[in-house]
C-alpha positions as CSV (number, residue, x, y, z in Angstrom):
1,X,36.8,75.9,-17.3
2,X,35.3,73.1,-14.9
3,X,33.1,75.5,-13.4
4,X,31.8,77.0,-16.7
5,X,31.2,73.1,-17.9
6,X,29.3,72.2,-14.9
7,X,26.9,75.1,-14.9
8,X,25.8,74.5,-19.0
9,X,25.6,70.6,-17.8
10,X,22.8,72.2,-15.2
11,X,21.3,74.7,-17.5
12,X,20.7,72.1,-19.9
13,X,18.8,69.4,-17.8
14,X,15.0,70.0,-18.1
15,X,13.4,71.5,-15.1
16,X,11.6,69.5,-12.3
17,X,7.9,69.3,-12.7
18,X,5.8,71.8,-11.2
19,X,2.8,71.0,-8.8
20,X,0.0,71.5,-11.3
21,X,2.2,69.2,-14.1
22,X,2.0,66.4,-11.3
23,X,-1.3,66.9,-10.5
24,X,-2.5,66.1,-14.0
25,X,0.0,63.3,-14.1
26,X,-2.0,61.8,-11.0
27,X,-5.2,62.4,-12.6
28,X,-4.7,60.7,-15.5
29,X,-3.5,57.8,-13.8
30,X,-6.9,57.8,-11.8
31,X,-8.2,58.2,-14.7
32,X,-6.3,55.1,-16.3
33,X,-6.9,52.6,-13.3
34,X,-11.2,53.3,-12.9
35,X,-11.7,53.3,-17.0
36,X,-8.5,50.3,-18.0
37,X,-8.3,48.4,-14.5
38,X,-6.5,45.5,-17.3
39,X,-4.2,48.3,-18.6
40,X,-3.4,49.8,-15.2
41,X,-2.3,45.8,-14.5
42,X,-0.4,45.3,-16.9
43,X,1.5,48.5,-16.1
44,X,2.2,47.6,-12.6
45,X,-0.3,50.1,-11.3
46,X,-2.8,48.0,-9.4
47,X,-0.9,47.6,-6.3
48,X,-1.0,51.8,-6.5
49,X,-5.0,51.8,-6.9
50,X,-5.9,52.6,-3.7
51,X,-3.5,55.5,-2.8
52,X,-4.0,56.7,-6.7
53,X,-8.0,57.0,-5.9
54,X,-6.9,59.7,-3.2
55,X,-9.5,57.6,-0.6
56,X,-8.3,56.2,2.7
57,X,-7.6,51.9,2.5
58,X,-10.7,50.2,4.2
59,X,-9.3,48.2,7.1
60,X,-12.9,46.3,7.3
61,X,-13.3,42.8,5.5
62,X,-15.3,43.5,2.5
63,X,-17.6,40.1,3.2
64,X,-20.1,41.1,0.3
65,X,-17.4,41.8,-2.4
66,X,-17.4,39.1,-5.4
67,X,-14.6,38.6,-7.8
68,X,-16.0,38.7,-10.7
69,X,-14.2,37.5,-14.6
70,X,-13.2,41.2,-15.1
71,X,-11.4,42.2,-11.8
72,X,-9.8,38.6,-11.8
73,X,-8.2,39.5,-15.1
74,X,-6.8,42.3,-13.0
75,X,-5.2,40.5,-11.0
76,X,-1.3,40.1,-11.3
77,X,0.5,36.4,-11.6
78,X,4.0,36.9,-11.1
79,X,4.1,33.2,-11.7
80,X,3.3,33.3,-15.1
81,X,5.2,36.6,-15.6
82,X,7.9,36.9,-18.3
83,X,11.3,35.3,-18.1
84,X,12.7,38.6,-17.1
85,X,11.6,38.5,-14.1
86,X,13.3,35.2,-13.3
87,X,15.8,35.5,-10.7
88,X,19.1,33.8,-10.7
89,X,20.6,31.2,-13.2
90,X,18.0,30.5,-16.5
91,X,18.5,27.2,-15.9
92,X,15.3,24.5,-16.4
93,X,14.2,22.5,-13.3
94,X,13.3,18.7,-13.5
95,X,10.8,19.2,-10.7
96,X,9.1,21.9,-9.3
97,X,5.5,21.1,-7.7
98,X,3.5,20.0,-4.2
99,X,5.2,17.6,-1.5
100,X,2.7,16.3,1.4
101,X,-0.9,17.7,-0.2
102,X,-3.5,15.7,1.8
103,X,-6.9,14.5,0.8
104,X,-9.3,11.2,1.4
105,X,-9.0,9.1,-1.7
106,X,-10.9,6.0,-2.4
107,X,-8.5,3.5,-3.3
108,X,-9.4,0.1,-5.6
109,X,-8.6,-3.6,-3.7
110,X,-8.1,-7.2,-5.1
111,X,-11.1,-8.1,-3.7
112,X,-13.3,-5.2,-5.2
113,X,-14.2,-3.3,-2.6
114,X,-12.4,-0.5,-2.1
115,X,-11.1,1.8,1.0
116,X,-11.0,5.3,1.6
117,X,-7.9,6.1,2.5
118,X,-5.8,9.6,3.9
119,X,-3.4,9.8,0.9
120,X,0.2,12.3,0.9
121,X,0.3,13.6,-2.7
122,X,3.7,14.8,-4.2
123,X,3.0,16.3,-7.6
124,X,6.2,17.8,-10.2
125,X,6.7,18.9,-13.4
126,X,10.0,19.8,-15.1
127,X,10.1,24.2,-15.8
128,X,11.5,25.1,-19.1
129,X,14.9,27.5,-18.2
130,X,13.0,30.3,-19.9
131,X,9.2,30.0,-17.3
132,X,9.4,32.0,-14.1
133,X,7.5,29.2,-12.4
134,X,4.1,27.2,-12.3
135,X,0.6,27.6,-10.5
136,X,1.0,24.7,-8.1
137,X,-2.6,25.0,-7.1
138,X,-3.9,23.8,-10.2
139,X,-2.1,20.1,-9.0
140,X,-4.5,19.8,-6.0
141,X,-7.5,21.0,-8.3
142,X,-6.7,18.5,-10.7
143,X,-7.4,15.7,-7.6
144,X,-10.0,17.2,-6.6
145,X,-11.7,17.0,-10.0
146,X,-11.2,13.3,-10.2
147,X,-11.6,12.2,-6.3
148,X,-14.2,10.5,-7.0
149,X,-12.7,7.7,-8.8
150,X,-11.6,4.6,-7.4
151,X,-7.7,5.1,-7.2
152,X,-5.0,3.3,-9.1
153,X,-2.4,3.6,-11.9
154,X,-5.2,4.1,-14.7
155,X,-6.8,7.8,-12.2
156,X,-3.1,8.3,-11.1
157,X,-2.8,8.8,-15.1
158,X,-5.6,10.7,-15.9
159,X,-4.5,13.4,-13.1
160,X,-1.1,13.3,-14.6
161,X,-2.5,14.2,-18.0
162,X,-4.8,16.5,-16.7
163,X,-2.3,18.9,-14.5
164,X,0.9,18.1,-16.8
165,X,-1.2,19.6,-19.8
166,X,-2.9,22.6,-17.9
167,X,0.4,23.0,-16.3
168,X,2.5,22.7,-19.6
169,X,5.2,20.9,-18.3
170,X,7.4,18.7,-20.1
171,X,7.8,16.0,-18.1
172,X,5.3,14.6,-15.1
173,X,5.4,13.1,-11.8
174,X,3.0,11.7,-9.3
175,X,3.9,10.1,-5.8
176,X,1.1,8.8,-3.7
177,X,1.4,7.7,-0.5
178,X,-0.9,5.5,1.7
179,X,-1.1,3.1,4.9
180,X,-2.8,0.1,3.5
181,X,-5.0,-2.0,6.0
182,X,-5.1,-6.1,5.4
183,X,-6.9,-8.0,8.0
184,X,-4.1,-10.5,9.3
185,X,-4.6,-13.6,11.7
186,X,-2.8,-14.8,14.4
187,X,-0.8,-17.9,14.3
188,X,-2.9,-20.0,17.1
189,X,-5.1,-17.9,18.7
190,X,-8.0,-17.7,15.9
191,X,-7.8,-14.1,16.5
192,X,-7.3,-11.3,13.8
193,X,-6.4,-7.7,13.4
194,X,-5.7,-4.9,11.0
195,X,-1.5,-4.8,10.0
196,X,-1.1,-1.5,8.3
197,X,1.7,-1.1,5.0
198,X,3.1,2.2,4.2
199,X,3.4,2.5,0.8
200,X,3.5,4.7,-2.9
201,X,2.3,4.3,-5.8
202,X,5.1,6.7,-8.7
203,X,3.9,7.9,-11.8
204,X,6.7,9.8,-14.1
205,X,6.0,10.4,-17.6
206,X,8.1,11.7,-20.2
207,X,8.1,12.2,-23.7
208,X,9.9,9.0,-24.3
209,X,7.8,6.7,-21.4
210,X,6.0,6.4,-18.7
211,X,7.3,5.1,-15.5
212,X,4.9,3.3,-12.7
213,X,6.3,1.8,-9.6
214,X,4.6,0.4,-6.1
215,X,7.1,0.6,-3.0
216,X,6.1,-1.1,-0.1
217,X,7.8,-0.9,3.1
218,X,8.0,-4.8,5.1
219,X,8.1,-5.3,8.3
220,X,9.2,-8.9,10.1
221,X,11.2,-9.8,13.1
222,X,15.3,-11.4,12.1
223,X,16.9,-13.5,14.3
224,X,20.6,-13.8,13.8
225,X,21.8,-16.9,12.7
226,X,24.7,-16.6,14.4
227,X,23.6,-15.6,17.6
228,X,20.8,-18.8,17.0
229,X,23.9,-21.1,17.1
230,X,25.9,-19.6,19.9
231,X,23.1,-19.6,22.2
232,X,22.1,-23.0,21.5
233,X,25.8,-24.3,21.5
234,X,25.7,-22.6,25.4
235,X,22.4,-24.7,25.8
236,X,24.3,-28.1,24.7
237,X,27.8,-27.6,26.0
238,X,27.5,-26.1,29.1
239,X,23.5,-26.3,30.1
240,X,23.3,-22.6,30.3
241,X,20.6,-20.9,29.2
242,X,20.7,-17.9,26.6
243,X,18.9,-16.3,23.6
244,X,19.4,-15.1,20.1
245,X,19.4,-11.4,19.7
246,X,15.8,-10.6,17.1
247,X,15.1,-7.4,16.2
248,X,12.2,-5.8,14.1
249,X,13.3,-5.0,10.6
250,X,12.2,-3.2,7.4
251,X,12.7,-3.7,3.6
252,X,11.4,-1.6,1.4
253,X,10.6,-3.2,-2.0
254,X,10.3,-0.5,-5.0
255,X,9.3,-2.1,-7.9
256,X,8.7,-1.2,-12.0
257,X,5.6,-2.7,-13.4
258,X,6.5,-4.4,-16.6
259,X,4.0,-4.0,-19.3
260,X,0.2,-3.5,-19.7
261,X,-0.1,-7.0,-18.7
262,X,-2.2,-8.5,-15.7
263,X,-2.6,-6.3,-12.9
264,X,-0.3,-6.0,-9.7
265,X,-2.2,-5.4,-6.4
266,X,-0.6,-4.1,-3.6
267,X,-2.1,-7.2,-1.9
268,X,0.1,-9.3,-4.3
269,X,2.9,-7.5,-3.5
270,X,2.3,-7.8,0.4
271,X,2.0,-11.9,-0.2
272,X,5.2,-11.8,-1.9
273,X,7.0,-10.5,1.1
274,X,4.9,-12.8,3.2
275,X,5.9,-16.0,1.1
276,X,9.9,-15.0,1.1
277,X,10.1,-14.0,4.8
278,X,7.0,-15.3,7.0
279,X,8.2,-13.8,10.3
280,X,6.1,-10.7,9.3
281,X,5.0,-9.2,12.9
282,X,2.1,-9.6,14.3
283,X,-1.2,-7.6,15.3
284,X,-3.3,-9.5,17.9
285,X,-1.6,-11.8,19.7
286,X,-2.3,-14.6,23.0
287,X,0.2,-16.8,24.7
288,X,-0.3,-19.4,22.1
289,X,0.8,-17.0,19.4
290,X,3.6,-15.5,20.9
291,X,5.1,-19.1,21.6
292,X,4.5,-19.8,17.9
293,X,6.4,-16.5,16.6
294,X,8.7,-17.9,18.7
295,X,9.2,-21.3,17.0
296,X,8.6,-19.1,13.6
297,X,11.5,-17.6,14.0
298,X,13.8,-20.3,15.1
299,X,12.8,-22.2,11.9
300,X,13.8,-18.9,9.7
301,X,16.8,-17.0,10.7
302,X,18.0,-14.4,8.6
303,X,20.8,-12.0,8.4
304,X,19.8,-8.5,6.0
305,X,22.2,-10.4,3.3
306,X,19.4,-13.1,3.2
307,X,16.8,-11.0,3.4
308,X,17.5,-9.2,0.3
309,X,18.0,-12.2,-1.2
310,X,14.8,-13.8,-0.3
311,X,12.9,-11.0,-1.2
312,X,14.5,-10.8,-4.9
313,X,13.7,-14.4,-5.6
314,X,9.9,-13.7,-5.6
315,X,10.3,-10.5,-7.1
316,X,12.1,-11.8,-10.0
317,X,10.0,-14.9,-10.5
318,X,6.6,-12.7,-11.3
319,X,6.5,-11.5,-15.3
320,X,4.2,-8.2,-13.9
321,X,7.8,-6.8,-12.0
322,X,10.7,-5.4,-14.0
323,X,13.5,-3.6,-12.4
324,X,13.4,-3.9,-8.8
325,X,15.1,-2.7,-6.0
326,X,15.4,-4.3,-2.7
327,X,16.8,-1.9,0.5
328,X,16.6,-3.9,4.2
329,X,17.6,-2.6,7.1
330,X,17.7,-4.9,10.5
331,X,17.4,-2.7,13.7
332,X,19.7,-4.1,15.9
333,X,19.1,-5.6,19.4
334,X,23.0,-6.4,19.7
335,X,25.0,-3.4,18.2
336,X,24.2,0.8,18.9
337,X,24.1,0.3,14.8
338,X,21.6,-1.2,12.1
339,X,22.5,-3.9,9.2
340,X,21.8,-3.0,6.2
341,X,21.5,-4.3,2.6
342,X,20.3,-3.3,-1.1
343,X,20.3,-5.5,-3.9
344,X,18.9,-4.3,-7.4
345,X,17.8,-5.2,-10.8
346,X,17.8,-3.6,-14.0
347,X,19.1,-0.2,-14.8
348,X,16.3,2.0,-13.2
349,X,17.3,1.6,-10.0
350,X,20.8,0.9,-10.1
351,X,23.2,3.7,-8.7
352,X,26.5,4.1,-7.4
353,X,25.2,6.8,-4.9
354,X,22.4,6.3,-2.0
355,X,19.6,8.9,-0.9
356,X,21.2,10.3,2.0
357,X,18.4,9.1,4.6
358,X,16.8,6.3,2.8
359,X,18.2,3.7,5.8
360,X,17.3,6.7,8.5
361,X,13.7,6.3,6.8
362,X,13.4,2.8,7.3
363,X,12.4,3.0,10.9
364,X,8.7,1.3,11.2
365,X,6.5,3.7,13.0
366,X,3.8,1.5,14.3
């Protein structure tokens, strides 16, 4: 009985094509790609062209070829393909983008004249769970459409609109980061140099608001209060000579700007930091100055608490800042370990969670 069933099963499955049935399959498939190249696409058949035109593949550059608006519509985008091709969970993505795109930008100054600086561009959208992906090129084209504008919030904006909408993405982020130069002097000497600040300028916009936010990363020497006070009670009690441990030290101030209200310069920000701690370090330095960092520093010691402390005073004080957040970190001379503190303000920064390496990034590189 088996065998009976099994041999009907076999008599009733249609026979393999012959050689001249899959030759005229083949030709019309020639025929499909040289007359339909857009067709052929769409059916998957491009990446068969070559083998389907019976030729041998070139293995010679083709330096005069030109794509032209036909053959690019021939091309296939993946990227853009339909949501079946998406692999894994459907689940949306709140960024997908560029990290790290480089490119000269001419940024705008307090005084009005300008630099041209090198400038790190992250760029993200949010990707709707049912979109296979995005064409992240079309980020960097959008900057390089607009590099000609002095940079700030109001071209940061323009970009965002610009990629966010050719894009289609429902919510928007830009992240761009510089090393700002401001001419500093020296305390005696007369002398002057360029100090350079590492920071970003964030733009995120959603449907319900747009987000802009400077962080700026500080650098200034601490000297422990403590060890100030031990070192000078060995001094007074027992003539011996000894000296407060002082270490180079970061904070990195991230700040909301509050409003459509006057404008905050980076500059500003810089002076802020300046006029809370003033043991900023220094560029060119003599004898003269290097005695007076000295004395500098004996009149201001700070531990991190103080320092975050200090720094939130001015920042609350100036009606362009909303929420703030304030993260030092002082790079020990006296422990294998660093000090660290972060104060915030407002609900946009707040968290009960840090960035895993925010304090491992708040190592000044020179």
């Amino acid at each position: 009985m088996n065998m009976r069933a099994n041999t009907i099963a076999r008599e009733s499955e249609p026979a393999a094509p012959g050689r001249s049935e899959a030759v005229a399959a083949l030709d019309l498939l020639r025929r499909l790609v040289a007359e339909d190249p857009a067709e052929a696409a769409a059916l998957g058949l491009s990446a068969l062209s070559g083998a389907l035109g019976g030729g041998a593949l070139s293995r010679a550059y083709p330096e005069g070829f030109e794509a032209d608006e036909a053959y690019r519509a021939t091309l296939p985008d993946l990227q853009n393909g339909p949501a079946s091709l998406i692999k894994g969970r459907r689940a949306p993505i709140q960024h997908v983008g560029i990290s790290n795109f480089r490119l000269p930008l001419h940024w705008a100054t307090r005084s009005g004249e300008g630099v041209t600086l090198e400038t790190s561009v992250t760029g993200s959208v949010s990707l709707d769970a049912t979109k296979k992906g995005i064409n992240m090129s079309r980020i960097m084209r959008s900057f390089y459409a607009g590099a000609d504008r002095p940079f700030g919030f109001d071209a940061i904006g323009a970009i965002l609109d610009s990629y966010a909408t050719d894009i289609g993405g429902l919510d928007a982020r830009l992240a761009l980061r510089i090393r700002f130069p401001m001419l500093k002097n020296s305390l005696r000497s007369g002398l002057a140099g360029y100090q350079y600040y590492d920071a970003t300028y964030e733009m995120a916009r959603t449907e319900a608001e747009t987000i802009r936010a400077i962080h700026l990363d500080y650098v200034y020497a601490s000297t422990c209060p403590c060890s100030l006070e031990l070192a000078e009670h060995a001094r007074a009690s027992r003539g011996q000579i000894a000296t407060p441990h002082s270490q180079r030290s970061v904070a990195r101030i991230s700040a909301l700007l509050d409003g459509e209200g006057e404008r905050l310069w980076l500059e500003d920000l810089i002076g802020m930091c300046r006029a809370a701690i003033p043991t900023e370090t220094q560029v060119m330095v003599k004898r003269e100055d290097e005695q007076a960092f000295a004395e500098l520093n004996g009149s201001n010691p700070i531990f991190v608490e103080d320092a975050a402390r200090l720094l939130a005073d001015v920042l609350s004080a100036d009606a362009r800042i909303g929420d703030f957040r304030v993260a030092a970190s002082h790079q020990e001379s006296l422990h294998s370990h660093d000090a660290i503190s972060v104060l915030t303000e407002g609900d946009y920064f707040a968290g009960a969670t840090l960035a895993p390496h925010l304090f491992d990034s708040l190592i000044h590189r020179g």
